[in-house]
N, C-alpha and C positions, 0 to 999 in steps of 0.2 A: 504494500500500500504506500504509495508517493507520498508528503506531505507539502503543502504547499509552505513556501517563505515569502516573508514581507516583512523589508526593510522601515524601521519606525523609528523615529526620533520624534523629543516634545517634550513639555514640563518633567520630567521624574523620567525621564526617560534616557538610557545612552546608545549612540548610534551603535545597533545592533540588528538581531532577525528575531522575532515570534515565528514559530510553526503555530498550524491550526490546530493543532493538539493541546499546545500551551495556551491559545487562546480559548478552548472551549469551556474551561471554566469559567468563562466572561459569560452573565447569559443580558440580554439588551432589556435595559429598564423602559418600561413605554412612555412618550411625555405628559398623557395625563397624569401617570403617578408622579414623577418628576415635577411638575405643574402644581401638584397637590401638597407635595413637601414641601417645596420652596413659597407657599402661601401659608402655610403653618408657623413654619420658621419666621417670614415676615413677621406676622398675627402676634408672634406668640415678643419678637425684640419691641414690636410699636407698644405693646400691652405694657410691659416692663418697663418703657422708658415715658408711658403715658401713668404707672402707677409712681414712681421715681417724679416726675415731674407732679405729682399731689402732693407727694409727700415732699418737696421740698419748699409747696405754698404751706404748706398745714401744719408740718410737723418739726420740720430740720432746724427755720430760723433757732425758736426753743429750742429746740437739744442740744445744738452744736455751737450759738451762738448767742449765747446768754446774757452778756454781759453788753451787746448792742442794744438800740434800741429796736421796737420789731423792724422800722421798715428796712434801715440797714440789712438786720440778719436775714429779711426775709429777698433782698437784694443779692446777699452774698449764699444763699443755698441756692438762689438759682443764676449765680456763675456757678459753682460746684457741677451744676447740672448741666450748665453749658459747656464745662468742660471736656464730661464726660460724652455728650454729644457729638463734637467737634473730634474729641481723640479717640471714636468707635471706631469710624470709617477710616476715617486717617491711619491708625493703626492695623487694619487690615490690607490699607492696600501695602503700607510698608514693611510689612510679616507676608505679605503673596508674594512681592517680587522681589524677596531678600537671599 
């Protein structure tokens, strides 16, 4: 039985050959499931940074910044949160192409 080769380079990958033997444990995900994760995953960071962003009108000035006055602290929780904002993405894309 012949095996087919195909030469493949790419992220994680070194210029080399797959047979179709080593590939057949790849089996192909379909794009509604694919479609379906990656709206989860959205759902589930917008939820987190939409509960994060309550609790830094509601709760954080008081806890962490007690000794301001509210509107200060309630100023300075939501840089906190803009931080974290700002260095989500940023910090993904500089850990993807590192």
């Amino acid at each position: 039985m012949e095996q087919s080769r195909h030469t493949t380079t790419g992220p994680g990958l070194s210029a080399g050959t797959l047979t179709s033997s080593a590939r057949a444990g790849f089996r192909p995900v379909s794009m509604p499931k694919i479609a379906l994760a990656s709206f989860i995953g959205a759902m589930l960071e917008w939820y987190d940074f939409f509960l994060f962003g309550t609790a830094s009108a509601l709760i954080f000035a008081p806890l962490f910044f007690p000794s301001t006055n509210k509107e200060i602290g309630t100023a300075l929780s939501f840089a906190t949160f803009g931080v974290g904002f700002v260095a989500r993405p940023l910090g993904g894309v500089l850990r993807s192409h590192g």
